[in-house]
N, CA, C and O atoms as CSV, one atom per row, in Angstrom:
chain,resi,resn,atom,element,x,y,z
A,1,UNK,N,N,1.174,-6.815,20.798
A,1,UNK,CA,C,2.519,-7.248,20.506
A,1,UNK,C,C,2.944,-8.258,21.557
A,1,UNK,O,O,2.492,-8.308,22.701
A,2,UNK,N,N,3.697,-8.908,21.132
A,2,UNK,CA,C,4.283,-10.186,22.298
A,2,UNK,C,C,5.342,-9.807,23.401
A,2,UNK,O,O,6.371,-9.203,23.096
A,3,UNK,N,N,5.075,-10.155,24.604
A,3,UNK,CA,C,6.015,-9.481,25.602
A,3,UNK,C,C,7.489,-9.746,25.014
A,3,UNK,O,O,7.786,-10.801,24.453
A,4,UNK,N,N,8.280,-8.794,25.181
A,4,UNK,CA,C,9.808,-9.124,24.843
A,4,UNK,C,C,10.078,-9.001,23.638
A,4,UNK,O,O,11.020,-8.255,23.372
A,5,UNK,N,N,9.522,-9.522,22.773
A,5,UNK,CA,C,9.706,-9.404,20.885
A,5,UNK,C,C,9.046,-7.933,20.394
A,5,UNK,O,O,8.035,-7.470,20.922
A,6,UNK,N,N,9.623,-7.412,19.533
A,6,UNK,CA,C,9.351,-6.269,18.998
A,6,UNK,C,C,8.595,-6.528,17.697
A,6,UNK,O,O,8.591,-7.727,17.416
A,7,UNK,N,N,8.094,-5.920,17.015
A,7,UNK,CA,C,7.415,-5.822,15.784
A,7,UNK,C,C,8.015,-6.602,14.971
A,7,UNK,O,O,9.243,-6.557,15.043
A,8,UNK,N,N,7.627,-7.215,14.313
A,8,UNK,CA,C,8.171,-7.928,12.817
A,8,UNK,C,C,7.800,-7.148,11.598
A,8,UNK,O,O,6.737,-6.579,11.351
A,9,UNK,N,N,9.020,-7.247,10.802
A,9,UNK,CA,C,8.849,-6.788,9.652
A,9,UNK,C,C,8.907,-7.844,8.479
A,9,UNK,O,O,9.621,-8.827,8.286
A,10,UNK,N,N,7.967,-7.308,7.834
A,10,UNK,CA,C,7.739,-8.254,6.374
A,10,UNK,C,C,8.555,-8.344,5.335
A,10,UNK,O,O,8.458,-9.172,4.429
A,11,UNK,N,N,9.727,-7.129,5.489
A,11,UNK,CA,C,10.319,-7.041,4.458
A,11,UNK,C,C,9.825,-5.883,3.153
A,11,UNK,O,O,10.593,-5.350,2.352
A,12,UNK,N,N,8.806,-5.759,3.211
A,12,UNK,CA,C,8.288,-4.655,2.454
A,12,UNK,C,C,8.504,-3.368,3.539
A,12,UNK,O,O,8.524,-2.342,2.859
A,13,UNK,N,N,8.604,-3.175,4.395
A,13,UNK,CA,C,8.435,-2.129,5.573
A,13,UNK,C,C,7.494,-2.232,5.820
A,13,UNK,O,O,6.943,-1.136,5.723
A,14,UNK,N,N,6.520,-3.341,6.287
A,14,UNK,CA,C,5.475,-2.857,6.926
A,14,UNK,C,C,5.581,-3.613,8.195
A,14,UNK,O,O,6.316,-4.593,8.072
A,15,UNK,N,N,5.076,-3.462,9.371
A,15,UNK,CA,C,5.169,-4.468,9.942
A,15,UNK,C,C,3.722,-4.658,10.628
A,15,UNK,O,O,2.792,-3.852,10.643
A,16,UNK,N,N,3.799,-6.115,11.264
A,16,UNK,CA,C,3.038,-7.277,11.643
A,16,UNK,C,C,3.355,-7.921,12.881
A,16,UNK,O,O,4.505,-8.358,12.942
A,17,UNK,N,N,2.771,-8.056,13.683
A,17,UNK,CA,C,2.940,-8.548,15.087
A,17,UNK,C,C,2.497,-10.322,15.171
A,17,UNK,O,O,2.761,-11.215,15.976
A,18,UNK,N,N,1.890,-10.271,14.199
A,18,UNK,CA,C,1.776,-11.643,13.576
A,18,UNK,C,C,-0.021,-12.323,13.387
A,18,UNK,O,O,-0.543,-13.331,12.911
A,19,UNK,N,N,-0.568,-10.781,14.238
A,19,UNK,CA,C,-2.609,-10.805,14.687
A,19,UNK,C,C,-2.868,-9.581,13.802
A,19,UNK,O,O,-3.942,-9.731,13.218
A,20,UNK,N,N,-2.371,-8.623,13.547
A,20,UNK,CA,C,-2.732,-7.418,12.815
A,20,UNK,C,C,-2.920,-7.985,11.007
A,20,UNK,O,O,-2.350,-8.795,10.276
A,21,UNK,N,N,-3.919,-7.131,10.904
A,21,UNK,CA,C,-3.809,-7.253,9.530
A,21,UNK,C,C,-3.910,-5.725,8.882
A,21,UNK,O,O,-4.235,-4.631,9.341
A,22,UNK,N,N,-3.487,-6.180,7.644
A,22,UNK,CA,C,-3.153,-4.733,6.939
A,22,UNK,C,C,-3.853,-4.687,5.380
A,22,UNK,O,O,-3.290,-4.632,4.287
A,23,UNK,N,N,-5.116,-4.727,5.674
A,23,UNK,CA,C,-5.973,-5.005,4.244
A,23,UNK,C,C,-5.910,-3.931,3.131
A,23,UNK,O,O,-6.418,-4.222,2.048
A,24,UNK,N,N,-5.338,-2.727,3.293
A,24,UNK,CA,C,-5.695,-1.360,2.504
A,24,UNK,C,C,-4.306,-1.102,1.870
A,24,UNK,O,O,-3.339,-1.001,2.626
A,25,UNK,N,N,-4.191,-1.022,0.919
A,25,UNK,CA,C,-2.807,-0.546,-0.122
A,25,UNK,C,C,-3.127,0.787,-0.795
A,25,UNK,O,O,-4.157,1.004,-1.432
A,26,UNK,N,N,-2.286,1.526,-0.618
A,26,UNK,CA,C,-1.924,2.460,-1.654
A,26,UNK,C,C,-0.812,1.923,-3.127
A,26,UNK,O,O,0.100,1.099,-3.196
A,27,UNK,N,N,-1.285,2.620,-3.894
A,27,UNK,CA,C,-0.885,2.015,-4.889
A,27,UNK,C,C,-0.611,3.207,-5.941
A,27,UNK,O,O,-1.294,4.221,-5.796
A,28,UNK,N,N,0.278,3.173,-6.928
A,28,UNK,CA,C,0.772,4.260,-7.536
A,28,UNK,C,C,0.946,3.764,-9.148
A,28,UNK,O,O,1.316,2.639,-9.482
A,29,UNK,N,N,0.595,4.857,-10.059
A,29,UNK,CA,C,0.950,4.318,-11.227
A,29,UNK,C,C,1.228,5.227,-11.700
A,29,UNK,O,O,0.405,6.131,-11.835
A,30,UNK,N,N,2.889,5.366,-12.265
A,30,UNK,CA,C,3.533,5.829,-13.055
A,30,UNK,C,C,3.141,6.584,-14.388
A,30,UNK,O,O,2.127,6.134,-14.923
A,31,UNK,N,N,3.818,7.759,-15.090
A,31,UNK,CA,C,3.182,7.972,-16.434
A,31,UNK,C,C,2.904,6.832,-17.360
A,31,UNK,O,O,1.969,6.791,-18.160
A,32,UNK,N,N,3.852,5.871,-17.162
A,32,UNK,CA,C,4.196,4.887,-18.454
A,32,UNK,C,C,3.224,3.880,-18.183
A,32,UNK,O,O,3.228,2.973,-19.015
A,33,UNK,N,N,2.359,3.770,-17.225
A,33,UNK,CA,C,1.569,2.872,-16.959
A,33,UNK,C,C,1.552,1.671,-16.190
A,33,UNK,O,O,0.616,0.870,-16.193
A,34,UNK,N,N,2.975,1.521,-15.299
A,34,UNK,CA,C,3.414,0.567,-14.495
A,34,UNK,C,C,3.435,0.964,-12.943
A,34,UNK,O,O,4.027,1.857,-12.336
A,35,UNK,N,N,2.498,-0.119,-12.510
A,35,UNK,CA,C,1.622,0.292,-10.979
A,35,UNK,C,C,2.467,-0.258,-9.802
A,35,UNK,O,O,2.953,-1.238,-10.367
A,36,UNK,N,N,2.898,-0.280,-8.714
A,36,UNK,CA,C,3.596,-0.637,-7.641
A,36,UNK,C,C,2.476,-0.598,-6.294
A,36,UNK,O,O,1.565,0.213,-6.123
A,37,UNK,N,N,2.758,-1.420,-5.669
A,37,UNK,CA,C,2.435,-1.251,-4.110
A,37,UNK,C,C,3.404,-0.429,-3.481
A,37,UNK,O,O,4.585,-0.745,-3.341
A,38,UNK,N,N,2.765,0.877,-3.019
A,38,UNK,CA,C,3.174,1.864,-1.678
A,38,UNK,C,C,3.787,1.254,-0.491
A,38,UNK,O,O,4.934,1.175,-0.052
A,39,UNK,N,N,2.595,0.839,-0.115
A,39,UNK,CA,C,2.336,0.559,1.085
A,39,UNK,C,C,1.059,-0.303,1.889
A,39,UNK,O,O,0.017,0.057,1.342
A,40,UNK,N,N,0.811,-1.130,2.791
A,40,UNK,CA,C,-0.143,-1.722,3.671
A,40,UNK,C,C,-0.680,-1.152,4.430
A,40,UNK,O,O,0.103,-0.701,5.266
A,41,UNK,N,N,-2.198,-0.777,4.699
A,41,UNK,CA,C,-2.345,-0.023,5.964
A,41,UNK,C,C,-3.846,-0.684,6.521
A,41,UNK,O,O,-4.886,-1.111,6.019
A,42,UNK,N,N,-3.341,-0.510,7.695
A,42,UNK,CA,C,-5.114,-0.755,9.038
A,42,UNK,C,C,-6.169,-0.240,8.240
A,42,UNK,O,O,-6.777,-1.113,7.620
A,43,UNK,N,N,-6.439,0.559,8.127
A,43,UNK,CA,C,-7.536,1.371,7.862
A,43,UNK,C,C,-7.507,1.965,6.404
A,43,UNK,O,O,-6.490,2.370,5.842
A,44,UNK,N,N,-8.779,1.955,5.878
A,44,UNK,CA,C,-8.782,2.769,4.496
A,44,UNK,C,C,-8.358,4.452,4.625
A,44,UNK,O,O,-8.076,5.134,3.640
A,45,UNK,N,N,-8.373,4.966,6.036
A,45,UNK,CA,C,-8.276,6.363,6.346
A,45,UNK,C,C,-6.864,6.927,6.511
A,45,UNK,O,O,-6.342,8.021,6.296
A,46,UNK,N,N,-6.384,5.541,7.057
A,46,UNK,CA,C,-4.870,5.801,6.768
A,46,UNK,C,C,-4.149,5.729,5.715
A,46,UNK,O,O,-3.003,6.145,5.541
A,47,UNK,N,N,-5.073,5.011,4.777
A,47,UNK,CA,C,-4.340,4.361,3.495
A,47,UNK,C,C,-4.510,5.606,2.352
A,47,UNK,O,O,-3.644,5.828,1.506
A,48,UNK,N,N,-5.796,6.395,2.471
A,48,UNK,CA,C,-6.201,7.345,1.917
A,48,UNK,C,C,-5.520,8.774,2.516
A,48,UNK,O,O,-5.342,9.726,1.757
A,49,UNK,N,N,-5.144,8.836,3.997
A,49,UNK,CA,C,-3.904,10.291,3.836
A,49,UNK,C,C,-2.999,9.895,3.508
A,49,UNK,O,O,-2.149,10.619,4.025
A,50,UNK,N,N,-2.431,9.023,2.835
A,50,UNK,CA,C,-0.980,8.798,2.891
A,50,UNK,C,C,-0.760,8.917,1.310
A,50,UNK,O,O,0.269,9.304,0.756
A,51,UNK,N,N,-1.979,8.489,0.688
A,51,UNK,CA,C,-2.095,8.345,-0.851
A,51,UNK,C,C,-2.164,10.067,-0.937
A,51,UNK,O,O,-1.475,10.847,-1.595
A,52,UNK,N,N,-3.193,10.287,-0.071
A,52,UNK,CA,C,-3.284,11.735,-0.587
A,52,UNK,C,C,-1.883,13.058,-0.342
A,52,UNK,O,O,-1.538,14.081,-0.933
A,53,UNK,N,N,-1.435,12.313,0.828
A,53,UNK,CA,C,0.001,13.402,0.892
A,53,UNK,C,C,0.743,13.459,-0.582
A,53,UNK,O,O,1.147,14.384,-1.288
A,54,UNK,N,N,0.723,11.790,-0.724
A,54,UNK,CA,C,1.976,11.846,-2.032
A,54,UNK,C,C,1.087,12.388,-3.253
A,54,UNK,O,O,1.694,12.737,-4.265
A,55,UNK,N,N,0.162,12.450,-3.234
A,55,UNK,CA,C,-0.171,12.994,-4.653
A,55,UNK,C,C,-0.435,14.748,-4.518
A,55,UNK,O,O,-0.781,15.437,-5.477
A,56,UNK,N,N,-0.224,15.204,-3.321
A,56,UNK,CA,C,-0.036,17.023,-3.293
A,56,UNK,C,C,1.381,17.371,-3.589
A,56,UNK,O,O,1.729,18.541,-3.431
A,57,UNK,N,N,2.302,16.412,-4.033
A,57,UNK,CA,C,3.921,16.561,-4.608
A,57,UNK,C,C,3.568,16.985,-6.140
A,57,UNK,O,O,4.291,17.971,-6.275
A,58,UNK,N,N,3.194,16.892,-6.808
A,58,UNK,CA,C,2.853,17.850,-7.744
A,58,UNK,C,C,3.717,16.726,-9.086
A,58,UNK,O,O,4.334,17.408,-9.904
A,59,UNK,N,N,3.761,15.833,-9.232
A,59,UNK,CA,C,4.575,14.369,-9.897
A,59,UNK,C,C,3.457,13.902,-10.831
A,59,UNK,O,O,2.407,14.543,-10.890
A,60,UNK,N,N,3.650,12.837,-11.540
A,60,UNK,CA,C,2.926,12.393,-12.732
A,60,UNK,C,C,2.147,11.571,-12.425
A,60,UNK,O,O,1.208,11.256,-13.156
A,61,UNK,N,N,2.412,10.965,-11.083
A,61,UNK,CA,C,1.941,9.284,-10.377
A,61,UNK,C,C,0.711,10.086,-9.992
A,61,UNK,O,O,0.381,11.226,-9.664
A,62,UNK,N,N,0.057,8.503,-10.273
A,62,UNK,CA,C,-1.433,8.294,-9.684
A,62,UNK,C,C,-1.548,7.740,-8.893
A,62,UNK,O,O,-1.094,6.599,-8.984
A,63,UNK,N,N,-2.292,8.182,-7.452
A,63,UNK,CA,C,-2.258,7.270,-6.331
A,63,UNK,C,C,-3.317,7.189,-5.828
A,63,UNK,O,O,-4.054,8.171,-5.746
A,64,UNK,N,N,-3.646,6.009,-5.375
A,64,UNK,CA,C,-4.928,5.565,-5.297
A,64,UNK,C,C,-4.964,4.266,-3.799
A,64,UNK,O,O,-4.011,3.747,-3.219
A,65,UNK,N,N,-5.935,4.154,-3.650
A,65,UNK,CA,C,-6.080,2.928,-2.212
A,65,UNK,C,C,-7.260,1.591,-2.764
A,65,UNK,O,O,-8.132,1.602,-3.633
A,66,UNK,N,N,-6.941,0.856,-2.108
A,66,UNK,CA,C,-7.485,-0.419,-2.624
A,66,UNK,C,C,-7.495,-1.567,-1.478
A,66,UNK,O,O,-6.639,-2.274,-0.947
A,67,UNK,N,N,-8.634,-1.427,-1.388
A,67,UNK,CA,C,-8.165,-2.801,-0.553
A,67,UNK,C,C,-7.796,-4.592,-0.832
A,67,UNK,O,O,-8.566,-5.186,-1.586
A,68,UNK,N,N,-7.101,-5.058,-0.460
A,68,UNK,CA,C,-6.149,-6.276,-0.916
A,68,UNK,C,C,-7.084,-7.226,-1.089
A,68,UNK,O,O,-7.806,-7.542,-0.143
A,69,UNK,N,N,-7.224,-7.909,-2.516
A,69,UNK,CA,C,-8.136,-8.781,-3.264
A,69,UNK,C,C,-8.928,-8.138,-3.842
A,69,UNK,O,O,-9.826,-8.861,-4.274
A,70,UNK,N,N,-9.063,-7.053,-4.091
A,70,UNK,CA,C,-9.915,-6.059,-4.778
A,70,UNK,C,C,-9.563,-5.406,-6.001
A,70,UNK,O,O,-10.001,-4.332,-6.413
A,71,UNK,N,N,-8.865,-6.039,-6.452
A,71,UNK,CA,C,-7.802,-5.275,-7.821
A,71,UNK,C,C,-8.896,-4.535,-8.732
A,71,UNK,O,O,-9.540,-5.257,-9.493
A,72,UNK,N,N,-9.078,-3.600,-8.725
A,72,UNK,CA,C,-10.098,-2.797,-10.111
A,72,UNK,C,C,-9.531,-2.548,-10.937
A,72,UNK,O,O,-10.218,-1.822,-11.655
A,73,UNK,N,N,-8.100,-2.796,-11.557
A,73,UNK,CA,C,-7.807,-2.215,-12.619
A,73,UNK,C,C,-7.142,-3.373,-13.164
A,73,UNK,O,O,-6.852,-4.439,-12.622
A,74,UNK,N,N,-6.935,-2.911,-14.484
A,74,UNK,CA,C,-5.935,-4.193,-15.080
A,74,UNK,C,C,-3.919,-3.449,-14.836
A,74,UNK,O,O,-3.461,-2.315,-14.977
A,75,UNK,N,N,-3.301,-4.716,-14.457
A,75,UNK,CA,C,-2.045,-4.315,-13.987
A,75,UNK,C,C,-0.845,-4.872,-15.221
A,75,UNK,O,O,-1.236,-5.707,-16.037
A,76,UNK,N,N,0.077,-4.549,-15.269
A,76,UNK,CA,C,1.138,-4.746,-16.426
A,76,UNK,C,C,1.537,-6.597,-15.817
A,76,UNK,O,O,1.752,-7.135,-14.730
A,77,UNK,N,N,1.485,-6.885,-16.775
A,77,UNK,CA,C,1.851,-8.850,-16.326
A,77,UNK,C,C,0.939,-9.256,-15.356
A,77,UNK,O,O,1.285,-10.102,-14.531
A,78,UNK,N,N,-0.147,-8.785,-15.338
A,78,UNK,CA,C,-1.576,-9.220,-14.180
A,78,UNK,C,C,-1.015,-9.019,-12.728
A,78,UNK,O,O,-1.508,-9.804,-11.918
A,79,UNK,N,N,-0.254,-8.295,-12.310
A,79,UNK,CA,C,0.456,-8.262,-11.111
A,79,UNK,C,C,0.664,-6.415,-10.625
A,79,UNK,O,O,0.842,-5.529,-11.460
A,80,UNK,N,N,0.590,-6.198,-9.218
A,80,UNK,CA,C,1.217,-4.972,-9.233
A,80,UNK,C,C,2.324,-5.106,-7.926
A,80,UNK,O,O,2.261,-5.871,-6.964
A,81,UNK,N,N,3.343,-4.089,-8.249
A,81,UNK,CA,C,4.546,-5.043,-7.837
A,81,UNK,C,C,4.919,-3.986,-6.601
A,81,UNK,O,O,5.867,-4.221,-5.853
């Protein structure tokens, strides 16, 4: 992080120091079939407990990790939001 400046945020909640990267998404898809980005994470290990907490809530969503440019599925309007 840069002396004096604190973390930056992207606006999604994730933040970026401006050298970090955050290649791993969790990703969620609804009963109805409409997928969202979670979240950004360092590591696939982080990206994978975090997917896995929310899916021991006992809910309809499917959650899953992916890393960014890797899309395996087809998304509603070619996009997941």
């Amino acid at each position: 992080m840069r002396a004096g400046v604190g973390p930056i945020r992207d606006g999604r909640g994730t933040m970026n120091d401006g050298t970090t990267t955050l290649p791993w998404l969790v990703i969620r898809q609804d009963d109805n079939g409409n997928r969202y980005r979670v979240g950004r994470y360092a590591t696939r290990a982080e990206a994978q407990r975090i997917a896995d907490s929310l899916d021991t809530h006992g809910h309809k969503q499917l959650y899953w990790v992916e890393r960014l440019g890797e899309n395996t599925g087809s998304t509603r309007n070619g996009t997941v939001r």
